[in-house]
KEVO-563107 format. One record per residue (C-alpha): residue number from 1; chain; x, y, z. Coordinates in nm, 3 decimals. Example, Ala and Ser with C-alpha at 12.3 -4.5 7.8 and 13.67 -1.06 7.14 Angstrom:
<rs>
     i   ch         u         v         w
     1    A     1.230    -0.450     0.780
     2    A     1.367    -0.106     0.714
</rs>
This chain:
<rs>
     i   ch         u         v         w
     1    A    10.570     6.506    -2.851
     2    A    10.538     6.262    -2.565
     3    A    10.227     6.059    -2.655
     4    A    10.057     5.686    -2.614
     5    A     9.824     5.775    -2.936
     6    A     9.912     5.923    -3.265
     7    A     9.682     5.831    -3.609
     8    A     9.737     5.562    -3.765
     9    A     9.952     5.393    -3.538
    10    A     9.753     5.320    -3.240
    11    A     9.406     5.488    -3.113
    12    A     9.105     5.505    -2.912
    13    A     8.980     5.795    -2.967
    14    A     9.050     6.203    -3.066
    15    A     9.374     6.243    -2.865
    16    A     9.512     6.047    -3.172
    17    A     9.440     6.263    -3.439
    18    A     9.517     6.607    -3.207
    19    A     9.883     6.430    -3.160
    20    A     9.901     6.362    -3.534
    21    A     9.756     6.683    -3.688
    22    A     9.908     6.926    -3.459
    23    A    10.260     6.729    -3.552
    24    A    10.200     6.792    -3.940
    25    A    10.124     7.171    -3.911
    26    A    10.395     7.244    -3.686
    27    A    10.619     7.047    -3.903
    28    A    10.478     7.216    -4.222
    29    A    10.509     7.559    -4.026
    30    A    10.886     7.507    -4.018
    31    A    10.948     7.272    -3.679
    32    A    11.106     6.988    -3.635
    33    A    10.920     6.807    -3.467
    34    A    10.951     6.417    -3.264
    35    A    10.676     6.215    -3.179
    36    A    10.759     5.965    -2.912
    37    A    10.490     5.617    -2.926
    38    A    10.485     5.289    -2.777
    39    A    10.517     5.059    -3.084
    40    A    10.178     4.852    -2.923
    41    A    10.108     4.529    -3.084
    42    A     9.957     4.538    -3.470
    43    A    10.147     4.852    -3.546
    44    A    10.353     4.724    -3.826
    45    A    10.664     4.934    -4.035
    46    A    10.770     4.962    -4.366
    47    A    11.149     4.816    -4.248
    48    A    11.279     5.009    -4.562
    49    A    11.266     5.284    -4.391
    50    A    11.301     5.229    -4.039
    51    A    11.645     5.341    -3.884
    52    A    11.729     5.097    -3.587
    53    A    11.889     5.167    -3.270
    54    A    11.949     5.017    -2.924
    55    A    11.895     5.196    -2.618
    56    A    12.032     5.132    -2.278
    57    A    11.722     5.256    -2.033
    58    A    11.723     5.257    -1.640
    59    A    11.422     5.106    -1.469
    60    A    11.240     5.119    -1.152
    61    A    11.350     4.869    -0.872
    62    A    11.112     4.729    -0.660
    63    A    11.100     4.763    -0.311
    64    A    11.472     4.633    -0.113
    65    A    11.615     4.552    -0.445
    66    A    11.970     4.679    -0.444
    67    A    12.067     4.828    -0.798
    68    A    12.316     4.737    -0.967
    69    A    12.450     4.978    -1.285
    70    A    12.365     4.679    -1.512
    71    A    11.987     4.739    -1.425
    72    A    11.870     4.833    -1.784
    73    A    11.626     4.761    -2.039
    74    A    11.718     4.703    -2.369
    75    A    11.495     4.905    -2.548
    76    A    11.475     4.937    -2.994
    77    A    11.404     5.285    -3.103
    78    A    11.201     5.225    -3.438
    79    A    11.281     5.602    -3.613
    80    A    11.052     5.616    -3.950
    81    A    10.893     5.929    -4.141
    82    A    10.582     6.085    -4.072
    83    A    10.387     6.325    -4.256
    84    A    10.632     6.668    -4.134
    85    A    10.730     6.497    -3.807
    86    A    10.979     6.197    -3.763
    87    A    10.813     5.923    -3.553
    88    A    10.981     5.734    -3.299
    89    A    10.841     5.387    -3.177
    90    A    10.976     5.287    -2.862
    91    A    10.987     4.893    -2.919
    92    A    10.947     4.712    -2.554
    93    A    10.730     4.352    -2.606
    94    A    10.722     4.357    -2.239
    95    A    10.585     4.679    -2.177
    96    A    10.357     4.704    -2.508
    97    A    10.314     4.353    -2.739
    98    A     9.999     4.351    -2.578
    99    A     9.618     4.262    -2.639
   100    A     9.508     4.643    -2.567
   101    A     9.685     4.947    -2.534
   102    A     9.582     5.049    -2.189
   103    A     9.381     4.689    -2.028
   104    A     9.186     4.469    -2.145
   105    A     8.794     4.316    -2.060
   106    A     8.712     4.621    -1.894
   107    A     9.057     4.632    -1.655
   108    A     9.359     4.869    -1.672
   109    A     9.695     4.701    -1.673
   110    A     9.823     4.731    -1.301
   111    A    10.208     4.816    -1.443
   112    A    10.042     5.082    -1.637
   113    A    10.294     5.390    -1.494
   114    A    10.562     5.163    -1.505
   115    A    10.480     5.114    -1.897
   116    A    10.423     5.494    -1.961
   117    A    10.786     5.575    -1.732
   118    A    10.916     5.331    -1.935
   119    A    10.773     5.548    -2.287
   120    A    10.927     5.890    -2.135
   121    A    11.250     5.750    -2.024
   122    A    11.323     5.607    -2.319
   123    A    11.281     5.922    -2.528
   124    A    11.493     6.114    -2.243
   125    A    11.759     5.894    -2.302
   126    A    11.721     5.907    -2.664
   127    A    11.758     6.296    -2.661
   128    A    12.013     6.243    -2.460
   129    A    12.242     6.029    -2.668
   130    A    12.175     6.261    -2.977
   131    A    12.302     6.543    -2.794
   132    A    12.078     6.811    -2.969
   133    A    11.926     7.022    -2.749
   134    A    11.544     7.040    -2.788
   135    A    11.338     7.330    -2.668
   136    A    11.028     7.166    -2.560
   137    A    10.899     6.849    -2.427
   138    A    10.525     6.825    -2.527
   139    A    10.362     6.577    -2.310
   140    A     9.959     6.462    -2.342
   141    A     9.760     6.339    -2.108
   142    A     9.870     6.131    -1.767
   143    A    10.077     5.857    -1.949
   144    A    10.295     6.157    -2.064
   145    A    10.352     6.299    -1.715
   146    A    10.625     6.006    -1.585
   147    A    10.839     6.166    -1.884
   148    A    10.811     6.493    -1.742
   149    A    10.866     6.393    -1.437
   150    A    11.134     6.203    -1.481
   151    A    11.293     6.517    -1.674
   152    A    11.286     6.705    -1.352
   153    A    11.387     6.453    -1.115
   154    A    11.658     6.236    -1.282
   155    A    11.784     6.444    -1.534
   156    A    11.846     6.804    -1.389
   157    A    12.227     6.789    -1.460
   158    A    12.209     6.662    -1.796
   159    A    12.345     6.977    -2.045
   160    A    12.097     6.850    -2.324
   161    A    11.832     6.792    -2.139
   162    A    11.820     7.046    -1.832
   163    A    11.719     7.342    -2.041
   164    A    11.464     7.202    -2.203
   165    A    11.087     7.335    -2.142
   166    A    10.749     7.115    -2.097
   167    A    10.412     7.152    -2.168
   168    A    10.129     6.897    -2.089
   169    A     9.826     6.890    -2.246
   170    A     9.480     6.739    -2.101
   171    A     9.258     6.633    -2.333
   172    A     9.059     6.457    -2.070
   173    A     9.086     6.534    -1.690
   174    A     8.871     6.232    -1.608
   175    A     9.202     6.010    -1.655
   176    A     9.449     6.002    -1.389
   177    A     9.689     5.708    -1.436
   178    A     9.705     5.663    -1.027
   179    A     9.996     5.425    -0.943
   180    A     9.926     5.261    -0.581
   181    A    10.198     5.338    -0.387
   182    A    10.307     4.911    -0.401
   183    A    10.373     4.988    -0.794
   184    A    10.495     5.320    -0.779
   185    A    10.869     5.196    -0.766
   186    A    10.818     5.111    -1.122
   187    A    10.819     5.511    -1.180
   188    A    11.173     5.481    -1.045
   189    A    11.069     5.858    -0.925
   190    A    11.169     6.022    -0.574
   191    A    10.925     5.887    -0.303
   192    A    10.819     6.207    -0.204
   193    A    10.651     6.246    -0.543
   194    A    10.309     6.177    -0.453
   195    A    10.149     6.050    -0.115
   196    A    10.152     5.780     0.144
   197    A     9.919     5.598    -0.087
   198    A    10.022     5.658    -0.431
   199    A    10.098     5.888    -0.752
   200    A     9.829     6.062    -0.910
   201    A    10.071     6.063    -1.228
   202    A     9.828     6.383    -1.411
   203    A     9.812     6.550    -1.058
   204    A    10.197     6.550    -1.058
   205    A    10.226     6.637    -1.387
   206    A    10.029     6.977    -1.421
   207    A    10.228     7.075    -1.062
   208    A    10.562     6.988    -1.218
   209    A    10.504     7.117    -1.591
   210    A    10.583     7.491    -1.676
   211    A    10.283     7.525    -1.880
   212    A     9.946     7.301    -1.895
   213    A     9.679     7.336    -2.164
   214    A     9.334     7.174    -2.217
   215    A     9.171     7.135    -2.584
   216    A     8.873     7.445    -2.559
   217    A     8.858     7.735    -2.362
   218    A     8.524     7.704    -2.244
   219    A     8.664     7.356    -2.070
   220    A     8.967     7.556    -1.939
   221    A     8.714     7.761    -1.704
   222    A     8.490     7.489    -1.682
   223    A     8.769     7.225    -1.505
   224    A     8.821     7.524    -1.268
   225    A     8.528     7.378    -1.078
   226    A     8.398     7.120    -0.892
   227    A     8.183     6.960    -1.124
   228    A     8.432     6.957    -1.447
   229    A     8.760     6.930    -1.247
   230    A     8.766     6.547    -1.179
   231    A     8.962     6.624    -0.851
   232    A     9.167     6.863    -1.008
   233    A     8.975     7.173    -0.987
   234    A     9.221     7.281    -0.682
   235    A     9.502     7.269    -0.837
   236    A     9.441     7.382    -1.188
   237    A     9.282     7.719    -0.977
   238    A     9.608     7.767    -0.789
   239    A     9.836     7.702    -1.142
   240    A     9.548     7.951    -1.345
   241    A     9.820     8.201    -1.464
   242    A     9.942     7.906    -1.629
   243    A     9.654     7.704    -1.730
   244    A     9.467     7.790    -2.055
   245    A     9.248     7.635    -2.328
   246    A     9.384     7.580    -2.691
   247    A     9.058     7.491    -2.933
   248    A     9.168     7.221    -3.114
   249    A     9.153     7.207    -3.501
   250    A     9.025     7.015    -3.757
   251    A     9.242     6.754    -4.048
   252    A     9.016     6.905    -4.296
   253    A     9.226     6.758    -4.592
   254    A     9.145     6.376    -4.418
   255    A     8.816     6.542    -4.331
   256    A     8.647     6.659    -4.658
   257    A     8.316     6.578    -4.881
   258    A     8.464     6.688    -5.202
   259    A     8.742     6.424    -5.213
   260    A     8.602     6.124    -4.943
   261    A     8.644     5.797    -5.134
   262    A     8.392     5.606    -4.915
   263    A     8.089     5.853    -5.017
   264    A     7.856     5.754    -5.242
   265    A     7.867     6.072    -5.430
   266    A     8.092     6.359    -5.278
   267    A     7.981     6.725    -5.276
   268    A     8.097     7.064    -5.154
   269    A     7.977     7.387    -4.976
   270    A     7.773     7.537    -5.318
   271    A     7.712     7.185    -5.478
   272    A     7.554     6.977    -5.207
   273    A     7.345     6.746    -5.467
   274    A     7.590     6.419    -5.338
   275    A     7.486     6.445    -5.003
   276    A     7.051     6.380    -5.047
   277    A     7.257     6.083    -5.257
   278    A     7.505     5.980    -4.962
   279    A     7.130     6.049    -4.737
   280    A     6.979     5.797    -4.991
   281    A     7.251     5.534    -5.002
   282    A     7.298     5.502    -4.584
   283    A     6.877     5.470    -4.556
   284    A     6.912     5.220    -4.791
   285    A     7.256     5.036    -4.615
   286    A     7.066     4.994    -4.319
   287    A     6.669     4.946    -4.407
   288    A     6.560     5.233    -4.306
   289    A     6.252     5.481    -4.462
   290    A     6.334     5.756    -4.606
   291    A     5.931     5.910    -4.454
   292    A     5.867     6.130    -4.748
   293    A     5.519     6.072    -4.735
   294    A     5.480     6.058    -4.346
   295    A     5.369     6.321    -4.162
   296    A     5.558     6.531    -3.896
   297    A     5.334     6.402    -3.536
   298    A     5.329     6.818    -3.393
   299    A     5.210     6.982    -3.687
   300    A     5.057     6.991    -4.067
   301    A     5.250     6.948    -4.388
   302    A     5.432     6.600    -4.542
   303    A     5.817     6.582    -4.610
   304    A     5.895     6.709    -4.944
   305    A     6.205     6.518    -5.158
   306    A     6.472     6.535    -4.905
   307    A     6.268     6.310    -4.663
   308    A     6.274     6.300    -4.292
   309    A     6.545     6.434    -4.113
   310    A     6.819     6.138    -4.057
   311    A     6.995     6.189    -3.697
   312    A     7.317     6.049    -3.620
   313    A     7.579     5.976    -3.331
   314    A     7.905     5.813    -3.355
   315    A     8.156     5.774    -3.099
   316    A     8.207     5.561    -2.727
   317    A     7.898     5.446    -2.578
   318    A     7.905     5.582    -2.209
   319    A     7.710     5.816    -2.042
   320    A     7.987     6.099    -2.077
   321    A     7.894     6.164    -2.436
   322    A     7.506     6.134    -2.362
   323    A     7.433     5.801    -2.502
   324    A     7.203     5.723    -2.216
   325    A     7.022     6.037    -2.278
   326    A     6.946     5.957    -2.685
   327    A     6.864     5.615    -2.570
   328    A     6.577     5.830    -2.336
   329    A     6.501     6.072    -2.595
   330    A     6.483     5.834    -2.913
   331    A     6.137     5.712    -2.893
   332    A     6.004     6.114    -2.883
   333    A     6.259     6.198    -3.141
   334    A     6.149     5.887    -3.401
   335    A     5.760     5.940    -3.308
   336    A     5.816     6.343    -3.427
   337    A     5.920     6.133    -3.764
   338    A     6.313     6.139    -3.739
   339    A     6.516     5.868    -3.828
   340    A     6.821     5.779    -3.611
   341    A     7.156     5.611    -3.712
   342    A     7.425     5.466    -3.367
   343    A     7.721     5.372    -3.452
   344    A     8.006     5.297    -3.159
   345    A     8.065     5.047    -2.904
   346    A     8.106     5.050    -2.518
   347    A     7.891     5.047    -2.220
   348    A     7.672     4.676    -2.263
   349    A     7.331     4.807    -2.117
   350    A     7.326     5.107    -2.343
   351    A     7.400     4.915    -2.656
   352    A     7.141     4.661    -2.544
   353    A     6.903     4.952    -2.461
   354    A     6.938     5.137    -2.838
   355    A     6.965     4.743    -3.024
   356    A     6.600     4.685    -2.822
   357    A     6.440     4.988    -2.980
   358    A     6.612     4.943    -3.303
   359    A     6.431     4.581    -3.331
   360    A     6.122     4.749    -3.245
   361    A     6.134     5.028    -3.518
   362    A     6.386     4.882    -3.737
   363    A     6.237     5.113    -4.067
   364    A     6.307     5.416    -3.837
   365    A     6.648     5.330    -3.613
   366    A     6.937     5.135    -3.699
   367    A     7.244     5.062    -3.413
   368    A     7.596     4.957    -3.564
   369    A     7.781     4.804    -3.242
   370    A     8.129     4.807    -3.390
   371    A     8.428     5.086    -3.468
   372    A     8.364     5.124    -3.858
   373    A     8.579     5.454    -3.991
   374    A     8.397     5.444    -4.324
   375    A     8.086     5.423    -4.179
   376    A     8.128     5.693    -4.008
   377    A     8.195     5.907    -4.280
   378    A     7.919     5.781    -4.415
   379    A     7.674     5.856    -4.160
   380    A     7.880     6.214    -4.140
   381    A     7.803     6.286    -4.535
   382    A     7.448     6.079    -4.507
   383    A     7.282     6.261    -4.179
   384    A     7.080     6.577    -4.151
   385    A     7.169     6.657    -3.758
   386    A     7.445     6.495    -3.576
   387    A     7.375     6.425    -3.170
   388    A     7.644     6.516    -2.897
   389    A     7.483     6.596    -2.583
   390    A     7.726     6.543    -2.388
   391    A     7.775     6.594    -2.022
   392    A     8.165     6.707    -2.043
   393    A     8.359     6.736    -2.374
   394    A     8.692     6.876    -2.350
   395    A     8.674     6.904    -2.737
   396    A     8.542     6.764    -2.960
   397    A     8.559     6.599    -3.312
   398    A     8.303     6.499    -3.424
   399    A     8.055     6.833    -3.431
   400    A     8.403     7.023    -3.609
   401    A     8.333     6.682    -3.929
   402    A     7.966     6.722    -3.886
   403    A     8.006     7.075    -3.971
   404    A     8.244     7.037    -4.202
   405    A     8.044     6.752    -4.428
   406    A     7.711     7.014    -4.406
   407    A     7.521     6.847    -4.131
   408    A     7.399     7.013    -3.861
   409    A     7.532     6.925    -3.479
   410    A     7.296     6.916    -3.147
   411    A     7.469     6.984    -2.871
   412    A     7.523     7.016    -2.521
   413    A     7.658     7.371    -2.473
   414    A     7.942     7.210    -2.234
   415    A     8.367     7.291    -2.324
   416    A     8.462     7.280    -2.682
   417    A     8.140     7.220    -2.791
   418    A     7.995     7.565    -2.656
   419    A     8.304     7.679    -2.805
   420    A     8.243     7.567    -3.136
   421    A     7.811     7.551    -3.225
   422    A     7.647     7.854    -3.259
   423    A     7.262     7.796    -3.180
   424    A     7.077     7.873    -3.462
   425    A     6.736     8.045    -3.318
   426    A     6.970     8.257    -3.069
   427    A     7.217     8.372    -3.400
   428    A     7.031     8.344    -3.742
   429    A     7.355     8.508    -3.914
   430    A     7.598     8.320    -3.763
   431    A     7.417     8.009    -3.604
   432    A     7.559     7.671    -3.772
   433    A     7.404     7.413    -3.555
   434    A     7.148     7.377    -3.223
   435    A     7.242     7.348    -2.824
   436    A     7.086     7.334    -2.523
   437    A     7.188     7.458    -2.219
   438    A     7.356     7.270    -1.941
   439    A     7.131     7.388    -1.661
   440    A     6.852     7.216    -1.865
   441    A     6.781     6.874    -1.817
   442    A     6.931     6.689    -2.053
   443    A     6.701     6.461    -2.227
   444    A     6.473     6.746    -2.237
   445    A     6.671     6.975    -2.398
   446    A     6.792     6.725    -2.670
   447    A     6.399     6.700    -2.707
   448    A     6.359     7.008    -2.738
   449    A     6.659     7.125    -2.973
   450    A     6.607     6.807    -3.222
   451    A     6.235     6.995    -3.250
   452    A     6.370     7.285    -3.336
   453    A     6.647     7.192    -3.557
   454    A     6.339     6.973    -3.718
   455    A     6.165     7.312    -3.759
   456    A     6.438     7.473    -3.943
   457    A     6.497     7.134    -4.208
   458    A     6.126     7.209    -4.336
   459    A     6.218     7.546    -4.394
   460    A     6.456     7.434    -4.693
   461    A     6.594     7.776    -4.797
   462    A     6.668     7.847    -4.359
   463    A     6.840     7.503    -4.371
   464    A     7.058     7.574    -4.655
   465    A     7.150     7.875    -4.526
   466    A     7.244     7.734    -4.199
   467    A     7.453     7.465    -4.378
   468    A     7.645     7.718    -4.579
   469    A     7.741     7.876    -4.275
   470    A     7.835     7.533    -4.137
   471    A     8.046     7.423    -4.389
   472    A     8.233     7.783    -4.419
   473    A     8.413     7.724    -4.111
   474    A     8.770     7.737    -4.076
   475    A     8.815     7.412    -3.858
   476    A     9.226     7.403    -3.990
   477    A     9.519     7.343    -3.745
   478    A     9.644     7.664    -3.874
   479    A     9.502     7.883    -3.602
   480    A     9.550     7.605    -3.315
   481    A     9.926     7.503    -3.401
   482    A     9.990     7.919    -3.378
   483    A     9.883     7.933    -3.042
   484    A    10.084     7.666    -2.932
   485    A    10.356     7.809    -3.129
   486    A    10.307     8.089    -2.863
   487    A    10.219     7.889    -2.548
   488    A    10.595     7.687    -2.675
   489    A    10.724     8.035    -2.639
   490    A    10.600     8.112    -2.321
   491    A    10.739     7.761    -2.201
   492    A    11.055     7.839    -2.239
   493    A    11.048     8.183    -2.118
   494    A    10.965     8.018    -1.802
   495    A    11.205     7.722    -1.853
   496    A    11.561     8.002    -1.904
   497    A    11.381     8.238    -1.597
   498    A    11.405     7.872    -1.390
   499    A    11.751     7.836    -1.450
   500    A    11.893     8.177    -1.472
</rs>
């Protein structure tokens, strides 16, 4: 694995865990298996166990430099064990003792490819000096694609290396990693590889790769257009025969009710008394009502012991997830008696947007402007519905834990998450959530599906229905980490047919 996240070493978001989990159950399913991360500032190491080496590693020359065989970096290879994969922390201050892994205040890094070239060379020439052939080189996302690329174009005649297959996996298309052509040298890659005005480094690295994969297969069709493809829609039509979607799984032993140490009470699928009592403890962690004896606005009838229906969102605040559109929808969704829960940080106006109502209905809404894993899992166990209405989602986490800890996801039917929610009214046997249709306009259709799922919480034998059904999902990377057993496979099928 060729990565620049991996939980909990260094993340910003769900390409960690996938690098992580997928690692453990191919490791557990009888791989062995390398993941290859920048050792960014803050990641610390048990130095017990840490086996130290040196590595000698070319690097990109800029412009009318002349090189000279002494041009190397002097790179530490951190090697430690992970949890059925060995890590291997590529240790560069230059490149990576930095304030943020990618920028910071808003700005990407301009050396950014040179960093990421630096990440795949280094593991090249670590594979290299071990002299074990490996069978596939699994890259993610652009700052993966220099290592592949580099594969191809600077090590084609090395035994150990030349036989070996790549994948690349895009868990988010909207992510290039362009390298103006005035920084490109640092990629220390042919010039031809790209055009007069740079390297589109993801671009280049579903052309060169013998096998690309996104994270759902709804997403897979969906980048083959215009409007999901980013730019990339051309190409990832032309490669189709060798483009697919892998669903992504689950950590459901990290990810689980019945064990969570944060909860205030944990709980399981046919004992789901701890979560009115995790429901109870986050109202109460944040001020808000619990409106048992308010009325819903559209229609007779009081709340009965469980309250009104808590709504929560976690994740980045930016449009792409829908923020914006719960910021619209709130005030309709609190006046039908809901209570709402925001937790994440990101775009400034839309924080300042959802703080402004909070202030003005502080019994009913409550926004948490800060990364907080355990209260997360809190608002996970504690929430009736959980909102995604997002605009693209490759994936998708959080509606999988949502699912998983009994409440109920609204949802966008867009990529993973079409792949994933089953709409209630349209499937009463196999529904486990609520979505609303991407030709619909969005803040409508949240309206409208946070009414219905509203309807279905005052039914409380429908509800509990719906969350047994929920919770029975098999979200496990068993099912995921056999596919890409299989898409491995079909890798190096490709790779041997190559060479032959």
């Amino acid at each position: 694995m060729l990565a620049s996240e991996c939980e909990p070493y260094a993340k910003t978001g769900g390409l960690a865990d996938v690098v992580d989990a997928l690692s453990r159950a191919l490791g557990r399913r009888g791989h062995d298996v390398d993941v290859y991360l920048p050792r960014y500032r803050g990641v610390a190491v048990d130095e017990g166990l840490v086996r130290r080496e040196v590595l000698s590693v070319p690097f990109g020359q800029a412009p009318g430099a002349r090189r000279d065989p002494g041009d190397v970096a002097s790179v530490d290879l951190l090697t430690l064990p992970g949890d059925g994969y060995r890590l291997r922390l590529v240790d560069y201050p230059e490149a990576f003792d930095r304030a943020g892994l990618y920028g910071e205040a808003g700005h990407d890094f301009p050396d950014n490819g040179g960093r990421f070239a630096l990440l795949g060379r280094a593991a090249l020439e670590a594979m290299r000096a071990e002299g074990v052939a490996v069978d596939v080189l699994h890259g993610h996302d652009w700052q993966s694609a220099p290592g592949l690329l580099l594969l191809r174009h600077r090590y084609g005649d090395e035994p150990v290396l030349a036989g070996m297959a790549t994948a690349l996996t895009c868990h988010n298309l909207a992510y290039h990693g362009w390298t103006p052509r005035a920084e490109a040298w640092r990629l220390d890659l042919p010039a031809r590889v790209g055009d007069a005005a740079g390297v589109d480094l993801l671009r280049e690295g579903i052309a060169a790769a013998e096998l690309v994969n996104t994270v759902s297969p709804t997403y897979a069709r969906e980048s083959q257009t215009p409007e999901y493809g980013a730019g990339l829609d051309d190409l990832l039509r032309a490669r189709a025969s060798r483009y697919s979607g892998i669903l992504n799984g689950l950590d459901t032993e990290l990810w689980d009710p019945a064990t969570d140490p944060v909860l205030a009470a944990r709980y399981r699928r046919r004992e789901l008394d701890g979560k009115a009592r995790c429901k109870a403890d986050l109202l109460a962690r944040h001020g808000l009502s619990d409106g048992a004896s308010e009325r819903l606005g559209s229609g007779p009838g009081s709340w009965d012991e469980r309250g009104a229906p808590l709504l929560g969102m976690i994740g980045r605040l930016d449009p792409q997830k829908g923020f914006d559109v719960v910021a619209a929808a709130a005030p309709a969704l609190v006046a039908g008696g809901a209570r709402l829960v925001v937790l994440g940080t990101g775009n400034d106006e839309l924080i300042g947007g959802l703080q402004a109502f909070a202030a003005e209905r502080a019994d009913r809404v409550a926004v948490l402007d800060r990364f907080d894993r355990d209260e997360a899992r809190r608002i996970y166990a504690g929430c009736d519905l959980f909102l995604m209405p997002s605009r693209f989602e490759p994936s998708g986490q959080g509606q999988l834990i949502a699912q998983r800890y009994g409440t109920l996801p609204v949802v966008r039917a867009t990529g993973g998450l079409a792949d994933t929610v089953v709409d209630a009214d349209a499937d009463p046997f196999r529904g486990d959530g609520f979505a609303f249709a991407t030709s619909v306009e969005p803040v409508a259709g949240l309206r409208d599906a946070v009414r219905r799922a509203v309807a279905a919480y005052r039914d409380a034998e429908r509800w509990r229905r719906l969350q047994d059904v929920a919770m029975g999902r098999d979200h496990s990377w068993a099912r995921p980490a056999s596919e890409y057993e299989a898409l491995y496979g079909r890798a190096m099928t490709l790779r041997r047919a190559a060479g032959a």
